[in-house]
N, C-alpha and C positions, 0 to 999 in steps of 0.2 A: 383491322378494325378502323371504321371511319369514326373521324373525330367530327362533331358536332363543331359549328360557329353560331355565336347567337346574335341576335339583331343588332347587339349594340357593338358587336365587333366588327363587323358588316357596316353600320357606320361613322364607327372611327377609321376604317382603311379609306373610306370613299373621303373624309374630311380630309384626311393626307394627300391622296393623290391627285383631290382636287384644289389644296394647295400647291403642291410640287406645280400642277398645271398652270396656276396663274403665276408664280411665279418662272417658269420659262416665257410665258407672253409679253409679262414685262420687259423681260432681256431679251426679250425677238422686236417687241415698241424701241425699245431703244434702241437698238441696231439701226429698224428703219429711218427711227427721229434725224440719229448723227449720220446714215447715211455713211457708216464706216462699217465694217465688216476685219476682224482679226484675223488675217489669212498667214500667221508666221505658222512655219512648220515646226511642232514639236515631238520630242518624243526619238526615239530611234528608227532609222530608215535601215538600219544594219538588220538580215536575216540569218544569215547563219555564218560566219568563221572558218574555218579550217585552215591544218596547217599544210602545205603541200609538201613542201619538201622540210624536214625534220632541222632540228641545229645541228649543226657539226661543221668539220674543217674541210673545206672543199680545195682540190688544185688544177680541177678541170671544171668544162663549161657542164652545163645538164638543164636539159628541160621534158615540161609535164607536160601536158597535153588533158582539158577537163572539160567536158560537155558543159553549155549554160544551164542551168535550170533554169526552166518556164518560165517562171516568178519573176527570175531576173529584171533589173531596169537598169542597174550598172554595177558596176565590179573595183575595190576596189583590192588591188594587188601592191602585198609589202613585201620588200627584200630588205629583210632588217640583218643591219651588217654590226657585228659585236666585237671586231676587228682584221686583220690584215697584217698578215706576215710572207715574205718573199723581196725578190729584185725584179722591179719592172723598167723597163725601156718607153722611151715614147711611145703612146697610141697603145700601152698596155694596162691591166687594171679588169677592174668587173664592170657590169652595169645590166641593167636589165633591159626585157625586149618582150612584150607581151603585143601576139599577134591574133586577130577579133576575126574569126572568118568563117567561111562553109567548106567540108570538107565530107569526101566520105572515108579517109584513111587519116585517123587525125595525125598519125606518127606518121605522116608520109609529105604531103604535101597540103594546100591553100588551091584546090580552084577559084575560089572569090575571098580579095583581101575586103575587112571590112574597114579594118584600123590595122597599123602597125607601129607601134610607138618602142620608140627605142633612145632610153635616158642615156645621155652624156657619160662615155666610160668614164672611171676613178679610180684613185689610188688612197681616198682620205676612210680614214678608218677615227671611231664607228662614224658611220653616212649611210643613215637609208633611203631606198630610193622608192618612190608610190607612185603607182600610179591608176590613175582613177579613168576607167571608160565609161559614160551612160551620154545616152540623148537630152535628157532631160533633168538627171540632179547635179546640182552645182554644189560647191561648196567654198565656203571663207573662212574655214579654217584653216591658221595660219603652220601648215606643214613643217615651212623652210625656218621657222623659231627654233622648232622645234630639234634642231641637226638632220632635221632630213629634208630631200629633194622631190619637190611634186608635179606631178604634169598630167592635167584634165583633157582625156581627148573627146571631145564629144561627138559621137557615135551612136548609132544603136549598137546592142549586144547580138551576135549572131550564132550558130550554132557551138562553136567550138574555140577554145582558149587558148593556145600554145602559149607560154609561160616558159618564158630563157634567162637562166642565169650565164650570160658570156664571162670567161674567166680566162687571163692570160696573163703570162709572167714567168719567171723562173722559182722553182720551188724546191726546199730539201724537205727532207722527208719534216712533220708533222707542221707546215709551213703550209698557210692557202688563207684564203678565207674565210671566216668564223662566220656564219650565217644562218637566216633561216628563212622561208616563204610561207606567209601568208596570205590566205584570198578572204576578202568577206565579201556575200553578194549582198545587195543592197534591193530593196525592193522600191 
């Protein structure tokens, strides 16, 4: 059944919308008057999360391998570390190693690197490590406040992610690293 509108509701909607209109003109005069334009970015640039590799107590190294989606502008990858147990030696420890490239076997190899960022081994528990690839978004928020360690590599995103957790040291059994991986893409 169609509902009826009558003349006088017909114009009260036009007296609203042709307030809402002058009222955006105003604040389009004003813009041009000041000559200033509010260009800060609000809002979330985060598109979607996932966890890669699940928590639990790791005693060897392991990595993923993840197609970028389209959408993609950059990525920002967490190796959130909940702590550490074992003996390490010089030049032992974890750290992360996320590699930006073209590939047609992603478990296989990189014919074209596009980044290869690979954060400073550790032994300090908890320490997590982020790291952020895109061309074009930056960010000031302060990571290393926070206990954890940041490094922006600016890139474009290319077809394929390789994602390494390096792990070394000496371990008894239920001894390793308490961690977990994180990716968010970022649009």
């Amino acid at each position: 059944m169609m509902s009826k509108i009558t003349t006088q509701q017909l114009f009260d909607q036009y007296v609203q919308m042709n307030q809402k209109l002058e009222s955006m003109e105003q604040k389009l005069d004003s813009v041009i008057e000041d000559n200033s334009v509010n260009t800060r970015l609000t809002g979330s640039i985060a598109e979607k999360s996932e966890v890669l590799i699940e928590r639990g107590i790791r005693s060897s190294s392991t990595n993923k391998s993840i197609t970028v989606p389209y959408y993609a502008k950059g990525v920002l990858v967490f190796l959130v570390v909940r702590g550490l147990t074992g003996t390490f030696s010089d030049g032992e420890g974890y750290q992360l190693r996320v590699i930006n490239g073209v590939t047609e076997r992603p478990d296989y190899f990189f014919y074209l690197r596009v980044s290869d960022t690979i954060m400073t081994r550790s032994t300090e528990s908890p320490h997590s490590q982020i790291v952020m690839i895109s061309e074009s978004i930056e960010t000031d928020y302060d990571f290393e406040d926070r206990g954890s360690v940041f490094e922006l590599t600016k890139a474009p995103l290319a077809e394929v992610l390789n994602i390494r957790l390096e792990l070394s040291g000496s371990f008894e059994q239920d001894e390793g690293l308490d961690c977990e991986l994180i990716i968010t893409w970022l649009r």
